[in-house]
Structure formats: structure tokens, C-alpha cells
N, C-alpha and C positions, 0 to 999 in steps of 0.2 A: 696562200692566195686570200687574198681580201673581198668581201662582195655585199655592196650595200650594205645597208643595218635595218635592224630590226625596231618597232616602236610599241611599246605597249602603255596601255591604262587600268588602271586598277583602285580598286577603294585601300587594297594593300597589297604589299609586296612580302613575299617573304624568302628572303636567303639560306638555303638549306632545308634538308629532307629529313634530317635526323629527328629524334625526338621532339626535338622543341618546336622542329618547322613542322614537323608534320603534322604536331599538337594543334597549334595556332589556324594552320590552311583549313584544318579540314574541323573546327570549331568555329571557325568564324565561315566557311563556305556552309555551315549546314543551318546558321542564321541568317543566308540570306547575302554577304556580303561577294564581292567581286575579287578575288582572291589570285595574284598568279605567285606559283611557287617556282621560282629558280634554283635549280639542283648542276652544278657543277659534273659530276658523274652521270653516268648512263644509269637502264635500269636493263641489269642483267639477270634478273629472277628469270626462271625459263631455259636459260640460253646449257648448252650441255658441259659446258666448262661450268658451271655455277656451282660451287662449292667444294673446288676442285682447288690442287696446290697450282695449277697454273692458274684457276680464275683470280686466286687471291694476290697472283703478281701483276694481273691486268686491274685490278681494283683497288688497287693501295695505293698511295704514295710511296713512288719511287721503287715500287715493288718490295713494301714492307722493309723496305733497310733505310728509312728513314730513321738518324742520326743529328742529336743533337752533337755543339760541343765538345764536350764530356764523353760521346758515344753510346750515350744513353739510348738504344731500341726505341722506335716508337709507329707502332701498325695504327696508320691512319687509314682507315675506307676509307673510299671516293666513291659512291655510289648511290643508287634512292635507296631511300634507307638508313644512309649513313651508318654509323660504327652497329647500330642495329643487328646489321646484317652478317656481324662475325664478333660478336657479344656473345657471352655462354648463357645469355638466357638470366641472369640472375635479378633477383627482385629486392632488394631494401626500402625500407620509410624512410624516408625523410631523417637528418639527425635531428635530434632536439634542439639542438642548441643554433635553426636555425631558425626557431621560433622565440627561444627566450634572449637571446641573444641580438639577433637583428628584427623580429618584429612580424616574418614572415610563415601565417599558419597553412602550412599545407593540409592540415588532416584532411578535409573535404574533400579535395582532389585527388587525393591519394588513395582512399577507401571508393570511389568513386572507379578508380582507376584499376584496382585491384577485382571489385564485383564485375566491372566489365569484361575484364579479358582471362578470367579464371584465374588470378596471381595465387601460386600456392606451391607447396613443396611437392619433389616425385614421390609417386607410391613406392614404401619400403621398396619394394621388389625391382625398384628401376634405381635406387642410390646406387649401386654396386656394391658387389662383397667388396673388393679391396679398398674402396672409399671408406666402406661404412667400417672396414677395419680399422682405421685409421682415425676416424669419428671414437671408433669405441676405445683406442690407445688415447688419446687424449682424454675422457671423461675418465679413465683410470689415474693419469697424473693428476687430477682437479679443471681440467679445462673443461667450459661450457661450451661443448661442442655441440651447433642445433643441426637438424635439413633445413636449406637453405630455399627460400619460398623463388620458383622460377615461371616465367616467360613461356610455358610449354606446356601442351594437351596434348600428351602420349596420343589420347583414345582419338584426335582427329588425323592424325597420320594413319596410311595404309599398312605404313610399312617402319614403326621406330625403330631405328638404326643410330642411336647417337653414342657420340664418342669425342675422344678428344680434334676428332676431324671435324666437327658441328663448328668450330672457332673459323674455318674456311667461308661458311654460309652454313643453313639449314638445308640440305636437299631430301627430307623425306615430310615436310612442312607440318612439324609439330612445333614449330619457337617461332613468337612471333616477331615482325620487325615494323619498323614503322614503317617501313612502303605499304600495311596494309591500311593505315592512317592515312596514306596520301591516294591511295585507290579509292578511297571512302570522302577524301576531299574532291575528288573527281567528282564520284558519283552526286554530288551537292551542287555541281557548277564550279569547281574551281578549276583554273587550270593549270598544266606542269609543264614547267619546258626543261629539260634536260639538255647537259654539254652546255650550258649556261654560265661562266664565268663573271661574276662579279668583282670590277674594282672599288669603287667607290660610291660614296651615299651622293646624294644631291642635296643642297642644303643652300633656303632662301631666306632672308629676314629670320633666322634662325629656327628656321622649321623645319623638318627634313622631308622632300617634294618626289626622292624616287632615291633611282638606282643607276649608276651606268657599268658597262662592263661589254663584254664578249660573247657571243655563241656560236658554238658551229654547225653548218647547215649545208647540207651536201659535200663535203669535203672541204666547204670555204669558211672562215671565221669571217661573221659577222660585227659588225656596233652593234652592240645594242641599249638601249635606254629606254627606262621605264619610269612614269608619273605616277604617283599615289601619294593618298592622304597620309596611310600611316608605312614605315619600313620599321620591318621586325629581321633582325641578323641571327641566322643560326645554325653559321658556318661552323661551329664549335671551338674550341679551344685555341686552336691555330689561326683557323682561316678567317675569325669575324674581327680579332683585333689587327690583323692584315691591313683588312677592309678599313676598318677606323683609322688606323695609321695614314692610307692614301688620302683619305679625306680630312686626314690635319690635325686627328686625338692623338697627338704623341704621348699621352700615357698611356695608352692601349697596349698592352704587351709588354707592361715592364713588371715584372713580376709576374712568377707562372707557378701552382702545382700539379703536379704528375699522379697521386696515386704511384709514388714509385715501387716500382713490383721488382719481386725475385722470388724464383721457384726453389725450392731444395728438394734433393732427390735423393733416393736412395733404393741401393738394389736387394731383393727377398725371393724367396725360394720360389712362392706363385704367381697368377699371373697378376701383371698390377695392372693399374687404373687408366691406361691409354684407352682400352675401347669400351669404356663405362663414361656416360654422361658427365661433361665436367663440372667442377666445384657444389656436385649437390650436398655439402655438407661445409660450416665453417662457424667462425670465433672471432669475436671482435673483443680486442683489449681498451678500449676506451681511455681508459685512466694513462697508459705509455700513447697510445695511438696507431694503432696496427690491425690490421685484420687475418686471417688465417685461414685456406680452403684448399680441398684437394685438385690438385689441378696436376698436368703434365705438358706440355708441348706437343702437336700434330706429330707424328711420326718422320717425316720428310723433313719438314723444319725444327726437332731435335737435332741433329747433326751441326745443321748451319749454325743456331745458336749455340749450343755449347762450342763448335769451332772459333765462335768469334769468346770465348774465354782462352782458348791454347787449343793447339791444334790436340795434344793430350783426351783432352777429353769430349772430344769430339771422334775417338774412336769408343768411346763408351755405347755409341748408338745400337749397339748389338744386345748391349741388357734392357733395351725400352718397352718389352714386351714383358717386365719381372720388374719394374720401378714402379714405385708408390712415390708421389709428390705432395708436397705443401707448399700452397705457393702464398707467401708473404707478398701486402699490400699497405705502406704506408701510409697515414696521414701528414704527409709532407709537408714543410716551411714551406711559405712562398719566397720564390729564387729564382735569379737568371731573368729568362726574359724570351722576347721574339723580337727583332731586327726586322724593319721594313724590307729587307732582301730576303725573307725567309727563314734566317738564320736562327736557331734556337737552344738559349744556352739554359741547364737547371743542374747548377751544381747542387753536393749536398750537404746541407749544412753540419754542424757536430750536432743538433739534435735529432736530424736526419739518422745519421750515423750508430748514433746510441740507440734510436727506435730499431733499425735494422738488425745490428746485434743481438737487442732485446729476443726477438721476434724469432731468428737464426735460431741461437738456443732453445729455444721451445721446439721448433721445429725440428731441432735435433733428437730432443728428447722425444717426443712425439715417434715420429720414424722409429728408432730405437726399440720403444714397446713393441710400434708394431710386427716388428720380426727385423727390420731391416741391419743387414751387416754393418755396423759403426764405423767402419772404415771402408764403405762405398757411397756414404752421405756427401753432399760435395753441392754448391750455389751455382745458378747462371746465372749471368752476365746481367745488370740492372738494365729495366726496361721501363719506360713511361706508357701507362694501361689506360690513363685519362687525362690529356691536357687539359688543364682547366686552370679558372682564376686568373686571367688574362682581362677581363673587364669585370673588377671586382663590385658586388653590391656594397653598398657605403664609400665606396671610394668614386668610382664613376658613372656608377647606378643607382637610383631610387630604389626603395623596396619593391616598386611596383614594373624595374627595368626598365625606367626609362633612364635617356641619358639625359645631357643640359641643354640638348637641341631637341627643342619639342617635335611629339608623332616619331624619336627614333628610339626601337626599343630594340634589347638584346633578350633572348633566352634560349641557352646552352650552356653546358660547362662551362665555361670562360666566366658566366656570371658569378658566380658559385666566389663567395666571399674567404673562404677557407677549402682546405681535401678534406672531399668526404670520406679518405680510404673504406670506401663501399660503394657497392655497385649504384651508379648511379644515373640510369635510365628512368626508373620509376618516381625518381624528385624530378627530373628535368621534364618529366611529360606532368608532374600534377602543377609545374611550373607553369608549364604553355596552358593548361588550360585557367588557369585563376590569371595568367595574361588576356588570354583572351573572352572574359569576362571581366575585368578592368576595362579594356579595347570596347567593347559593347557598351558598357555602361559611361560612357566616357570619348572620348576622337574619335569611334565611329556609331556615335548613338543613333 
């Protein structure tokens, strides 16, 4: 059922709750400006499903079996917060090479970003033994295996409890997410409207004037349409070059990377790393392009993934309480694409292929030292961990994310000119705010 529409005004509009939206709403509402953030998903922090295998089928897309193509896996949240909120928490700088390379110096906002929210590695005593077993198998073949700097203060939970079920949500509130960015945009004056869908930009004498779209509100979906000076998109990888697509940038979405991921597993005498905090320990190879961390699958969705390689080894779910994981993470070609019907293809190319390999074999060896039986090592099924590069900088971005219609900016993955294969929460929020300090200095001075 259809019931009226909704009309709002704003000095800006912002698309999405995740990193970049949450960055921008609630740096620009704490100077003063008029700020409404449109979030697609609910906010279900709170609710007693949160963090649970069934809240992550009512907050995903399509209940986490979203599938390109290829059949590439790809867990999209839908929720405030955004991927935020079933993130392991992991913290990376910025790469270099997207300072010497395209122009753009995060350090400021990064260290900035880091001081504020305590960014730093767990205390020895919270890596886990079988992680840190597996940390110290690799620094015995020559691999620079560090603790990985994370998103999380142990000492402000009551009760830390993490494990490879943290990837569901946070539910003992040590990791942070950006819904606590958009609570804090609140508390400044800005406002959130949730169940919010947005189609498309508005755009007059080539400036970009708002937003229109969807929302639902009592059971009934709404119009809705929104005027403002400036529109910042930060639907992420998937959903912002959608967006540009309806509004008539048919290069938005033609070329995409993934950070394509695969775990390698393998089984050992003791207990492994499923109820130890995930990836507190990892390896980045730079030179091939791949990164390296322990990681495993939630328990419950262990089965399902490995079933979707053969049914075979998805009876292996009886050893996930004695597996130690590596989960390899690519710096991926950009490939494939996104189709205005949603459709999302990312094959992978042979340099893809060879980094995977690469990557594989270490991995193998790795496992190996650490105790594991060499003939229970075995890959799930490729999975995409970050869409992004879907509105690349220098191609239909300025360095400063704007596009060619003036007042309309992007900042999310999607901007992201190359894969960072590393976590990359902590670039896309030191992004949003040197966006929003452009923003200030600049369209809405």
C-alpha cells in the first residue's frame, strides 16, 4: 500500500549509515549544519535477535546468499551501521600508494581517528592461543606476521565474549560501529530516518538539488523527496552506483573490486580458533597483492558455506571446533560490474588467479607448521568481503569525491580507485571526514 509522501530540507543529505555516512552526518551536524541521513535498513542494536544467526538473515541482503554471476558470496548489511556492524573490528592506514599515487593525504584523519576511538591491537591474552599459534608458524617460515590494530575495548564491555560469532553483530558492546557516529550525529541536531530507500539524485542546471526515493512508515511505503544544497552517497559498493545509474551515470558500476576472499582450513589435535576473536593477527604481501589473517566461519554458517563447495565437505562441520583458519584476501583487478537490475558480475581475471594461488600455498604451509594434518587443508568457496571501486577516484571522482554535477559527492568503497585487500573501515571514515572539511570550507561555507 502506497500512502502519501514524505518532504524534507536539509543543508545536506546523506545516503547511508555506514562509515562514510556516518562520518560526514555527524561532522558536519556538530558544525552547525542541517544534516538528514537516510538509512535504508532499520536500527536493530537492542533488539534480542541482534547478533544472532537469525538476526544476520533479517539484516543482510537476501539473507547473506547474495550471489553474483560467477556465484561469488557476498554478506551485504542492511542496517545503521552498515557492514559496521558484522565487521571483525579490524583497523588498517590508509595504503600509500593512495597518497603518492592519486594525490589524497589521509594521515591527519587517520591518526585523528585512531586517538579517538582507542584503534590498537588486543592484549596478548585476548589474541588466542590457536591464532597466535599460527601467527608464530608463519614467523618461523619468514612471514611478518603482526597483532592486527582493531575497533574494540575489551575493558568497556561487561562481559567479553568474542568469537568467530562477533562477524553476526557485537552483542557484548566491545567493537565499535558507526551507529555510534550517527547517535552522536543526533545528539548535534542531525536527523535519521530509517526504512529510507533511495532512487535517485535530483539534478538541476547541473547541480545536484536532493534526493528522491522510498520510505516506509506504518506498514505503507511512502515518496519521498528531499532538497538540499549538498547530496553525499554512501550506499557503498553496490547500492550508491545503483543510485547513479537511475540518475543517468551509466559508468557507475562498470568495473568493480571485491577484496576477494577465501578461508583455508585445516584440522589439529586442539581446540582452534572459532571462539577466539577473529583475525587478531595477519600479513600483507604487497609486492604479489594479498593479505593473510586468522579467521574461521561462525559455526552455523560453516556447514552452509562449505555445502555450497560439495555437499562432501560440508559434512566436515563436526571438526570446526579443532580447525585453525587463514583466510586469504585479495587485491583484486577491477572486473565485471553492477547492471541497473541489480545484477553483479566479478570474474577473475589470471592475475586474480595467480595471486590466489600465491597466497593458497603459504597458507598451506603456514597450517602445516602449525600441527595441522596436510591432508585436512582444503578452500571455501570464493567470497566478495568488500565491494568496492564501482565510482572510481580519477575516473568519475575528483580527488576531493566530487562528481561532474556539482554539490554531488560520493564517500564509500565504491570510491576507492583500486582493492585495498585490507580492511578498510578506517580509510573510508578518515575519508568522510577530510570530505567533510572540504564541505565546510567550500558548498557549505
Amino acid at each position: 500500500m502506497q500512502l502519501g509522501s514524505i518532504r524534507r530540507e536539509a543543508d545536506v543529505v546523506v545516503v547511508g549509515s555506514g562509515p562514510g555516512g556516518a562520518t560526514v552526518a555527524r561532522e558536519l551536524s556538530r558544525a552547525g549544519k542541517k544534516v538528514l541521513l537516510l538509512e535504508r535498513g532499520r536500527d536493530h542494536r537492542g533488539k534480542w535477535y541482534y547478533g544472532t544467526y537469525l538476526g544476520a538473515l533479517l539484516y543482510t541482503d537476501r539473507g547473506g546468499l547474495l550471489l553474483t554471476e560467477e556465484g561469488l558470496n557476498i554478506v551485504r548489511p542492511l542496517l545503521l551501521g552498515g557492514a559496521t556492524s558484522m565487521f571483525c573490528g579490524c583497523a588498517a592506514k590508509p595504503p600509500p600508494w593512495l597518497k603518492t599515487k592519486y594525490g589524497i593525504d589521509l594521515d591527519r584523519e587517520t591518526q585523528a581517528t585512531i586517538e579517538e576511538l582507542g584503534i590498537a591491537p588486543l592484549p596478548q591474552e585476548l589474541r588466542g592461543r590457536a591464532s597466535t599459534r599460527i601467527a608464530e608458524a608463519a614467523r618461523s617460515l619468514g612471514f611478518v606476521w603482526e597483532p592486527i590494530p582493531k575497533f574494540m575495548s575489551p575493558g568497556k564491555s561487561n562481559r567479553f565474549d568474542c568469537g568467530a560469532k562477533c562477524m553476526l553483530g557485537c552483542r557484548c558492546g566491545a567493537k565499535w560501529s558507526a551507529a555510534q557516529f550517527v547517535d552522536q550525529a543526533v545528539a548535534s541536531g542531525g536527523e535519521v530516518m530509517t526504512r529510507a530507500l533511495v532512487d535517485e539524485v535530483t539534478i538541476e542546471g547541473g547541480v545536484a538539488t536532493g534526493v528522491r526515493g522510498w520510505a516506509k512508515r506504518n506498514g505503507a511505503r511512502c515518496k519521498l523527496e528531499v532538497q538540499a544544497k549538498v547530496v553525499v552517497l554512501c550506499a557503498g559498493g553496490v547500492g550508491t552506483p545503483l543510485i547513479l545509474q537511475n540518475t543517468g551515470f551509466t559508468e557507475a558500476g562498470r568495473g568493480m573490486t571485491m577484496d576477494t576472499t577465501v578461508m583455508v582450513y585445516g584440522r589439529w589435535r586442539e581446540r582452534g580458533i572459532g571462539k577466539e576473536p577473529p583475525m587478531t593477527w595477519g600479513y600483507t604481501d604487497d609486492e604479489v597483492g594479498y593479505m593473510l589473517s586468522t579467521l574461521i566461519d561462525p559455526w552455523l554458517l560453516y556447514p552452509i558455506i562449505m555445502t555450497m563447495k560439495g555437499p562432501t565437505f560440508g559434512l566436515t562441520w563436526g571438526r570446526w571446533g579443532n580447525t585453525l583458519g587463514v583466510m586469504i584476501k585479495l587485491k583484486d583487478d577491477v572486473s565485471g560490474g553492477i547492471s541497473v537490475d541489480g545484477r553483479i558480475s566479478k570474474p577473475m581475471t589470471d592475475a586474480d588467479r595467480y595471486k590466489l594461488n600465491h597466497a593458497a600455498i603459504a597458507a598451506r604451509r603456514i597450517l602445516t607448521r602449525a600441527g595441522c594434518d596436510p591432508d585436512s587443508i582444503m578452500l571455501t568457496p570464493l567470497r566478495g568481503t568488500h565491494p568496492s571501486g564501482t565510482v572510481r577516484i580519477g575516473e568519475m571522482l575528483t580527488k576531493d569525491l566530487e562528481m561532474e554535477v556539482a554539490n554531488l559527492f560520493v564517500c564509500d568503497a565504491s570510491c576507492f580507485p583500486e582493492a585495498l585487500d585490507r580492511p578498510t573501515v578506517l580509510t573510508i571514515i578518515a575519508l568522510g571526514r577530510r570530505l567533510a572539511r572540504h564541505l565546510l570550507g567550500g558548498a557549505l561555507a
